[in-house]
C-alpha positions as CSV (number, residue, x, y, z in Angstrom):
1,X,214.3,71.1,-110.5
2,X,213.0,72.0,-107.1
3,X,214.0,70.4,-104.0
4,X,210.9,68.9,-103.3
5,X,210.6,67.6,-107.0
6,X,214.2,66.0,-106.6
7,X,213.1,64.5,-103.0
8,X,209.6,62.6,-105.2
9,X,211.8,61.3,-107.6
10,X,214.1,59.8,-105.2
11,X,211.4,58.4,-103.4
12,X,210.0,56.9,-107.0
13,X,213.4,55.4,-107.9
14,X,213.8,53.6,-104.2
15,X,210.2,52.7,-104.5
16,X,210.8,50.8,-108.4
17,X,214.4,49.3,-106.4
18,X,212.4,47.7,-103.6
19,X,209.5,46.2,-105.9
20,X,211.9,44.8,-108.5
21,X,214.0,42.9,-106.1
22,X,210.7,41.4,-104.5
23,X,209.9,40.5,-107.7
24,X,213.5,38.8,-107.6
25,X,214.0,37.3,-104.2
26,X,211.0,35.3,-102.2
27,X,211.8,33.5,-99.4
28,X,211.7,29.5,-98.8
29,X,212.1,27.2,-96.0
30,X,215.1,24.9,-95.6
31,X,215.4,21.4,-94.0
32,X,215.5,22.6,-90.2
33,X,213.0,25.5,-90.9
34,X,215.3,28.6,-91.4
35,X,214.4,30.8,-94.0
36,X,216.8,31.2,-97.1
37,X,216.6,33.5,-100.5
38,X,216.4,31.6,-103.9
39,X,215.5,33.3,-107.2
40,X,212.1,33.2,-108.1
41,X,211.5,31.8,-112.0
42,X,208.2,30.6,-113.5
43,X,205.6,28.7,-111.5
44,X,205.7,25.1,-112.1
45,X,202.9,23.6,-114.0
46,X,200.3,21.3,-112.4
47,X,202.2,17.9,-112.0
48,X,205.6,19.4,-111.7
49,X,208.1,18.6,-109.3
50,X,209.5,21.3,-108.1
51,X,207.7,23.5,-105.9
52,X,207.2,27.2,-105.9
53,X,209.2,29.0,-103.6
54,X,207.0,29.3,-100.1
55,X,207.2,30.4,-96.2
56,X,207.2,27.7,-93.3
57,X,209.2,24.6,-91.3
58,X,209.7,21.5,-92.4
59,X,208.4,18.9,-90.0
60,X,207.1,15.7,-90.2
61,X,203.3,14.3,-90.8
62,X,204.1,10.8,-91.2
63,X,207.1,8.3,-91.0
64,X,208.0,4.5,-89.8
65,X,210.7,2.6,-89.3
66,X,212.3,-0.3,-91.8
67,X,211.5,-3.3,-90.2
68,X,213.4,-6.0,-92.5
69,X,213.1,-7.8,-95.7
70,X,210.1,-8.3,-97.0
71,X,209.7,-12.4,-97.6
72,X,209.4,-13.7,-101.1
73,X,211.0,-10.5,-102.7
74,X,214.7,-11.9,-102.5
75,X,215.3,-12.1,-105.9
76,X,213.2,-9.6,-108.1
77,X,211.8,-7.7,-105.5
78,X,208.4,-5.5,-106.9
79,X,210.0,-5.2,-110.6
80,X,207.5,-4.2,-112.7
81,X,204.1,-3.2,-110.4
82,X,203.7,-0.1,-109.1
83,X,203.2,0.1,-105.5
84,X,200.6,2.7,-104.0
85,X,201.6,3.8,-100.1
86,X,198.3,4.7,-98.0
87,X,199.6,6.9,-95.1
88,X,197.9,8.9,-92.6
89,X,199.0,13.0,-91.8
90,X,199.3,14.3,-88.0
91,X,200.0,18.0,-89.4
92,X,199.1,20.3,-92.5
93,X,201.3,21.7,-95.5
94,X,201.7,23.4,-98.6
95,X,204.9,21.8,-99.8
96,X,205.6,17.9,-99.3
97,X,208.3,15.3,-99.8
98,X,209.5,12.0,-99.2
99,X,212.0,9.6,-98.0
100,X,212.6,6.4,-99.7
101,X,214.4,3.3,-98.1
102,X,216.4,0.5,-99.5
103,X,218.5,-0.4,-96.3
104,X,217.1,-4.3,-96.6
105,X,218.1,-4.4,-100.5
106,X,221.3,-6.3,-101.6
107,X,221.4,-4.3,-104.7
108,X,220.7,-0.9,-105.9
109,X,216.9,-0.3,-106.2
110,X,216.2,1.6,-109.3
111,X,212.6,3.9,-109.2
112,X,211.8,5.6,-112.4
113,X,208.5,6.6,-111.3
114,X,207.4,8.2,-108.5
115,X,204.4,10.5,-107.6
116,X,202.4,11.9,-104.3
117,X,198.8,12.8,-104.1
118,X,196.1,13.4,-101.6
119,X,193.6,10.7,-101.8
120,X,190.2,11.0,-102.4
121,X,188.2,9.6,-100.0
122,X,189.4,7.3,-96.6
123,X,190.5,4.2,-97.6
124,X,191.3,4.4,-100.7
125,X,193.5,4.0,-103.7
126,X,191.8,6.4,-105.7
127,X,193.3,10.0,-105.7
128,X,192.4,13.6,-105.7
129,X,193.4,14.4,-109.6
130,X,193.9,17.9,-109.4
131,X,196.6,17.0,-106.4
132,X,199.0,14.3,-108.3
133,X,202.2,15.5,-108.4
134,X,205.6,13.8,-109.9
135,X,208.1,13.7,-107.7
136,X,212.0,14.2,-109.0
137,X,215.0,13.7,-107.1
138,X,217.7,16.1,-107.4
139,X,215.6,17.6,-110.0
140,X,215.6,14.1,-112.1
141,X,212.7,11.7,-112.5
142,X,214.6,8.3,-111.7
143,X,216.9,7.7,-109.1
144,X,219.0,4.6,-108.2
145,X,219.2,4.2,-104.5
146,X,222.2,1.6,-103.1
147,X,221.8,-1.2,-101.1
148,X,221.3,0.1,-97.6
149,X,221.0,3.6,-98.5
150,X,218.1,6.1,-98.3
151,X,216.8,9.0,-100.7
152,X,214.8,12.2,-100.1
153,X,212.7,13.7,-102.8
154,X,212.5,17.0,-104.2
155,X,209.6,19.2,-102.7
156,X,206.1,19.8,-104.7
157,X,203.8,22.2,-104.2
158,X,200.5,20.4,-102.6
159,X,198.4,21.0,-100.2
160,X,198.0,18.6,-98.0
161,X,195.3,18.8,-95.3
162,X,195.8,17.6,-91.5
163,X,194.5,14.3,-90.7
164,X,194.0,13.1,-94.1
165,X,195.3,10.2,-96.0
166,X,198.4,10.7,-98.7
167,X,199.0,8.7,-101.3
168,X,202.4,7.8,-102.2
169,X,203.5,5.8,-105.2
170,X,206.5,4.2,-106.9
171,X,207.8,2.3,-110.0
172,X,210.4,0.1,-110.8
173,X,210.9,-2.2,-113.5
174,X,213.8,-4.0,-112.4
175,X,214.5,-6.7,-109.9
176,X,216.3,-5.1,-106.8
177,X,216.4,-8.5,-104.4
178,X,214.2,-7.7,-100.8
179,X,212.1,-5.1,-100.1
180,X,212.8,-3.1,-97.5
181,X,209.5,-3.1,-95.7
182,X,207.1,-2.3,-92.6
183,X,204.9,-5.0,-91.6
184,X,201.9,-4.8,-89.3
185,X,201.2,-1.1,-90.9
186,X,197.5,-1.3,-89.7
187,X,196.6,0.1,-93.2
188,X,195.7,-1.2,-96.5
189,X,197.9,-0.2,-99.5
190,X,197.9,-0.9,-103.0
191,X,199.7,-2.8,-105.5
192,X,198.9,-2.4,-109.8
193,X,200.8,-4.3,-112.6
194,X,202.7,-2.1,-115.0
195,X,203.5,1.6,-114.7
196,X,200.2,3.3,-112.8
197,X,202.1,5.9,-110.7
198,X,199.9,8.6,-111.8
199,X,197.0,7.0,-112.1
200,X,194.2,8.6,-110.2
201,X,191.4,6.4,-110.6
202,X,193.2,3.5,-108.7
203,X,191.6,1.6,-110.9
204,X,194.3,-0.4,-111.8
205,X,195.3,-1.1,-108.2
206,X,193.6,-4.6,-107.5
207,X,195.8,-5.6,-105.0
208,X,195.7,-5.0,-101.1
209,X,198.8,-5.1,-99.3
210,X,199.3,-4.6,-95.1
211,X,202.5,-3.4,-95.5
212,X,204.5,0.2,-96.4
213,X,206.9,-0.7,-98.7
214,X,209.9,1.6,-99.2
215,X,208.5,4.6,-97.8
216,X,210.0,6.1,-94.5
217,X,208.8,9.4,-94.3
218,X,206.4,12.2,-95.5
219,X,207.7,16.0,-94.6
220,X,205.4,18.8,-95.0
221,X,206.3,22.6,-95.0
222,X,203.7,23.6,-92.6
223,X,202.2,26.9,-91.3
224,X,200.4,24.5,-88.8
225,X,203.7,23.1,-86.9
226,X,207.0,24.2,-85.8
227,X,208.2,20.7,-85.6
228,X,208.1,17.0,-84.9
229,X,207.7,14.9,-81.6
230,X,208.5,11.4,-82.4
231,X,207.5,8.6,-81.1
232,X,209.3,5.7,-80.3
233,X,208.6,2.2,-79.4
234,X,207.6,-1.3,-80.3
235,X,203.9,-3.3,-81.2
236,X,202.2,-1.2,-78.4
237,X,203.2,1.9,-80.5
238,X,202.7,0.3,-83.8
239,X,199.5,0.0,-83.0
240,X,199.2,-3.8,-84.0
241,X,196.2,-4.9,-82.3
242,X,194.3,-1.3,-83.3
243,X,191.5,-1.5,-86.4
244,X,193.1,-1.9,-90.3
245,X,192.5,1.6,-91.8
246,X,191.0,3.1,-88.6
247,X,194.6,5.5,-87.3
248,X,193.1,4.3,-84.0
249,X,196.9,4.2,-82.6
250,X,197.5,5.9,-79.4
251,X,199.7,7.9,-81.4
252,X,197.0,8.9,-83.8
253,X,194.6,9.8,-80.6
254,X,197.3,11.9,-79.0
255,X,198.3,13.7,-82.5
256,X,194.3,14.0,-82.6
257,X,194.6,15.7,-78.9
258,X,197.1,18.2,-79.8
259,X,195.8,19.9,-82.5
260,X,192.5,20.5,-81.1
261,X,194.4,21.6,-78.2
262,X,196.3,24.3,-79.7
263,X,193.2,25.3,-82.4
264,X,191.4,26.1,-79.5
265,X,194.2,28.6,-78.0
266,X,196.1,26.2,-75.1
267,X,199.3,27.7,-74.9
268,X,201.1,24.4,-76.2
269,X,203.5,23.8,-78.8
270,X,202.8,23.1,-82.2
271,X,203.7,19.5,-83.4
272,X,203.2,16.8,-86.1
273,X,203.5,13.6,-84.2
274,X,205.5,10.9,-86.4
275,X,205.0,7.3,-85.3
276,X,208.3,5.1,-85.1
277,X,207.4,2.0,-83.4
278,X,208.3,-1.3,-84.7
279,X,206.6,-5.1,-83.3
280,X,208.8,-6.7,-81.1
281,X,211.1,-4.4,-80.7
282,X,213.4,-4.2,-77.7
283,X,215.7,-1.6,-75.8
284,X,219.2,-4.2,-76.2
285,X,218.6,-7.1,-78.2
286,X,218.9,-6.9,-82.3
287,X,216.8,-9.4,-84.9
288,X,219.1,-11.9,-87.0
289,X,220.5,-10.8,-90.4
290,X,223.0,-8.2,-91.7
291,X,221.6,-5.5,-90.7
292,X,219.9,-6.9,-88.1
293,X,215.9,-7.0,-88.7
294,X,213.9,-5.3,-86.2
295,X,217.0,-3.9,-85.0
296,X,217.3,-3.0,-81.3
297,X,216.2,0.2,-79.7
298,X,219.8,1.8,-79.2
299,X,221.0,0.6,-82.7
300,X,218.5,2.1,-84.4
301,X,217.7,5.4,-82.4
302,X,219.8,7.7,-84.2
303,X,218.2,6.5,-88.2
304,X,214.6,6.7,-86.3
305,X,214.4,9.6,-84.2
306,X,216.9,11.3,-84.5
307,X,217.7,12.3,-87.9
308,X,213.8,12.7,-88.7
309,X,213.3,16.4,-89.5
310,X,213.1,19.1,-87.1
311,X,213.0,16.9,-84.0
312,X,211.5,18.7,-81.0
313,X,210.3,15.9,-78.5
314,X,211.1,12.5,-78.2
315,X,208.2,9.6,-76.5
316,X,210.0,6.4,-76.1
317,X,207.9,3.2,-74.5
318,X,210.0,0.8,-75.0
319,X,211.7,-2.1,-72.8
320,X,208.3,-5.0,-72.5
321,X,209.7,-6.6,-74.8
322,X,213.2,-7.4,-73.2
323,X,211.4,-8.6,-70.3
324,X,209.1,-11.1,-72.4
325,X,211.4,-12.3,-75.0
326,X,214.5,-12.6,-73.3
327,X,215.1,-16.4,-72.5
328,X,217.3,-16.0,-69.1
329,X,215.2,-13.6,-66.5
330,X,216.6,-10.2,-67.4
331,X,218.0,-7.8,-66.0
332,X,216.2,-4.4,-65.4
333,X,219.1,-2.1,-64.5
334,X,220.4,-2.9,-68.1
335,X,217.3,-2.3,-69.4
336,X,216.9,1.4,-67.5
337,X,220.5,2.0,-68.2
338,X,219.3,1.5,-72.3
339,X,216.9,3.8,-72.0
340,X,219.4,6.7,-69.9
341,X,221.6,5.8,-72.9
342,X,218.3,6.8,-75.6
343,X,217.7,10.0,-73.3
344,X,221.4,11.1,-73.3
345,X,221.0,10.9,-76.9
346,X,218.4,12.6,-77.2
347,X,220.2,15.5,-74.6
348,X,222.4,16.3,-76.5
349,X,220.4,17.4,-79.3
350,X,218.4,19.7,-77.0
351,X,215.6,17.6,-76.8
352,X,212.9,17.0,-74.1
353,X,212.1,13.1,-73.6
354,X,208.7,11.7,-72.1
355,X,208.7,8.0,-71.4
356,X,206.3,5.8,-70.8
357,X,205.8,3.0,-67.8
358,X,205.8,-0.7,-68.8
359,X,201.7,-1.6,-69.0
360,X,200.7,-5.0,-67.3
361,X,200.4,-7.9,-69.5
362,X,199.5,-11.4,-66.7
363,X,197.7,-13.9,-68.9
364,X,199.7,-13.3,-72.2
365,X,201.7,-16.7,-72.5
366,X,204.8,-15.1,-71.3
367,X,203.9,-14.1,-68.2
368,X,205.5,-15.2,-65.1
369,X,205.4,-13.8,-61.3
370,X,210.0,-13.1,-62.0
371,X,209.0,-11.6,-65.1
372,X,206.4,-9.5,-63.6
373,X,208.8,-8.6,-61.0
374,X,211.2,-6.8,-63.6
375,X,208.9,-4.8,-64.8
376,X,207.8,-3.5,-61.7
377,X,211.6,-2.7,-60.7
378,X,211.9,-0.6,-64.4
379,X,208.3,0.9,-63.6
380,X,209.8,2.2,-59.8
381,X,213.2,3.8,-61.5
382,X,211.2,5.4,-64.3
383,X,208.8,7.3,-61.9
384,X,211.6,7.7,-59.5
385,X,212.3,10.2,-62.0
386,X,216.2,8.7,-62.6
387,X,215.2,7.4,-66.6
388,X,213.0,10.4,-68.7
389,X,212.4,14.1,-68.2
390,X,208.6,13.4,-67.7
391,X,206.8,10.5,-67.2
392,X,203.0,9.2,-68.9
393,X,202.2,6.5,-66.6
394,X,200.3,4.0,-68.9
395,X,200.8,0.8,-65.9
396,X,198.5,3.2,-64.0
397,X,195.9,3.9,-66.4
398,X,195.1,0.7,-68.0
399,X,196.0,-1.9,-65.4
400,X,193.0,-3.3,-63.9
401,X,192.1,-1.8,-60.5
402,X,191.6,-5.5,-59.2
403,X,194.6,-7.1,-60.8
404,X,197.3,-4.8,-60.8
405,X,199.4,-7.1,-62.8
406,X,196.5,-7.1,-65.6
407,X,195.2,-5.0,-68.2
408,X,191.4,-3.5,-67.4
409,X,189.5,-6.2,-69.3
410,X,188.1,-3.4,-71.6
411,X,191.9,-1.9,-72.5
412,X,192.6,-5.3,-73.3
413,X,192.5,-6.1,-76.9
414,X,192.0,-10.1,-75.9
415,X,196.1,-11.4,-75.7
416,X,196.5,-9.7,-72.3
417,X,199.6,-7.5,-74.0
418,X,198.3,-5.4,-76.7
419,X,195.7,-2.6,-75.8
420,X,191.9,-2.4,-77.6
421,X,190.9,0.3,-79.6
422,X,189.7,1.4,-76.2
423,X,192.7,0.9,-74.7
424,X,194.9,3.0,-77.4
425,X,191.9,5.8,-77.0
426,X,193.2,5.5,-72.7
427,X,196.3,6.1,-73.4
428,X,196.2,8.9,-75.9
429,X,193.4,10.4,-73.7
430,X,195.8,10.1,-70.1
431,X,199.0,11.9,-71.8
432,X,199.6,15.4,-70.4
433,X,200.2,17.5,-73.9
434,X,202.4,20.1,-71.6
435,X,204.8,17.2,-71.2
436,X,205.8,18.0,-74.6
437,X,206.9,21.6,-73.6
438,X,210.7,22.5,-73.4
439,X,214.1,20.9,-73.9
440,X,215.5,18.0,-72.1
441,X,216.8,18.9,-68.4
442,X,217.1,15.5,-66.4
443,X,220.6,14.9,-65.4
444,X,221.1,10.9,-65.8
């Protein structure tokens, strides 16, 4: 054998090496984005739960927050109907999964059914059939999840498009007590009788429903985003007074913004934008029950923001209602020194926070000049800088340039609190998207 002869073959036998342990080893994505090996087996069939090994970050497209117990579900909570999810993307994947909720149940909640798809048109219960997937958890079709416990499914193979509606559905046949529940979802979902979790007609699915029941979050592995900016705050950021079924939520405008933003080439960062506001939610004060409903700001911070997946930002407008509900006049240096407590939080993960001024809201029953007052002190130390590493000032932009102390009579939606469709596009519209760039720096 000649020496060049000897040199091919070596080159042969290093070429067969490399291509059988590509054929061996592809590379996924793991919860905070970092690539991993896994063996690669068969693909899974349409349907299957498990999904294909595939490159990207995990982030978030969609999430909310557990607001309570949902009345009239205390004792055999949805047992027996399948309940259908409608719930709006911010970002693209190939890959999805889910987070389930029973924090409000008094007793294990038992799904042996579960299934994602994209849905077929806007507004709908009807699914796109060739994208229904089963879901498993921990590779198993049924899970039980304990009172006040959470579960995340296994990942699927769809794709799921940006700024499109998902479908997310779940069985169970026996009584769990409450519901844990979001109310005020500004979105129609569905409710059938009987198993229909992988029904794609929606056929079956005759009832309407204004809530999310359950369902927490909906992760994508995107190629789209690097990760999440989440939004936190109460009925302003829930988008209450905004149109059923329209994602006309300042949060939906601003998720809108970005990604035509960075599609066009701004050098900005690449975000899904996850909503986690809750009505009537305040910086300090908790709802009744154990756990509390609707519980406060700094109780629930670390479940809403911070353990949602690959948290990059953090947008809190928060603290109205502790001005409005509180009975006594309150106090706004306890107020600003919650929201220093949210940010410090938020600091020592590394993230960057943007906060929000407190809008004007004179001729909503509980307005009052002392009330007024405290607001005006919390707006002074958040633009003095002292609260958030970036401010959006939403008092300037929608406050009426003749009554500084009202909303602009077209941002209003018609309480004098809540912003109009108008007044959500405002607010979106006025946010400065480099405000999302970079980690947290303020020293509070």
């Amino acid at each position: 054998m000649t020496k060049r002869h000897g040199y091919a073959v070596l080159s042969a036998l290093v070429a067969l090496i490399v291509a059988v342990c590509a054929a061996i080893y592809v590379t996924v994505a793991t919860d905070d984005g970092t690539p991993s090996s896994t063996f690669a087996g068969s693909r899974p069939r349409h349907g299957s739960s498990v999904a294909p090994a595939s490159t990207g970050t995990w982030v978030g497209a969609w999430s909310t927050a557990p607001v309570g117990g949902e009345p009239g579900t205390e004792t055999t909570g949805l047992a027996g109907r399948s309940v259908r999810n409608v719930v709006h993307t911010s970002t693209a994947g190939t890959s999805a999964r889910i987070t389930l909720s029973n924090l409000y149940g008094q007793s294990p909640l038992t799904i042996t059914h579960a299934s994602l798809a994209v849905a077929l048109g806007h507004d709908t219960a009807e699914a796109d059939a060739e994208t229904m997937r089963r879901l498993t958890f921990n590779g198993a079709p049924s899970v039980v999840i304990p009172a006040g416990g959470q579960v995340l499914s296994d990942a699927v193979r769809v794709v799921v498009p940006h700024d499109s509606d998902v479908l997310v559905t779940t069985y169970s046949p026996t009584p769990s007590g409450p519901v844990t529940y979001h109310p005020h979802a500004q979105q129609m979902s569905y409710v059938a009788q009987g198993d229909r979790t992988e029904d794609a007609t929606g056929t079956a699915y005759s009832e309407q429903t204004p809530y999310w029941r359950y369902l927490t979050a909906v992760d994508v592995l995107s190629n789209e985003a690097k990760g999440t900016v989440v939004v936190f705050g109460d009925s302003i950021t829930d988008g209450i007074t905004s149109t059923v079924g329209a994602n006309r939520r300042w949060t939906d405008v601003l998720a809108g913004r970005l990604h035509t933003a960075v599609a066009g080439g701004e050098a900005l960062p690449r975000y899904g934008i996850v909503n986690e506001g809750i009505s009537g939610n305040q910086v300090l004060a908790d709802g009744l029950g154990r756990p509390a409903e609707n519980q406060s700001g700094l109780g629930r911070f670390g479940r809403d923001t911070l353990s949602r997946t690959n948290v990059k930002a953090v947008v809190i407008d928060l603290g109205i209602n502790d001005i409005i509900r509180n009975p006594a006049l309150a106090d706004p240096d306890k107020i600003t020194e919650g929201l220093r407590t949210l940010v410090r939080q938020a600091h020592a993960r590394g993230l960057r926070v943007v906060g929000a001024t407190l809008m004007p809201f004179r001729g909503h029953r509980g307005w009052t000049p002392a009330r007024d007052a405290v607001r005006q002190r919390v707006n002074a130390e958040i633009r003095s800088g002292r609260v958030y590493d970036s401010v959006v000032d939403f008092d300037q932009a929608l406050r009426d340039p003749y009554d500084a102390r009202r909303l602009r009579p077209e941002y209003d939606s018609g309480d004098h609190l809540h912003p109009s469709d108008l007044g959500f596009a405002k607010m979106g519209g006025v946010f400065d998207l480099s405000a999302l760039k970079g980690a947290g720096q303020a020293e509070l």
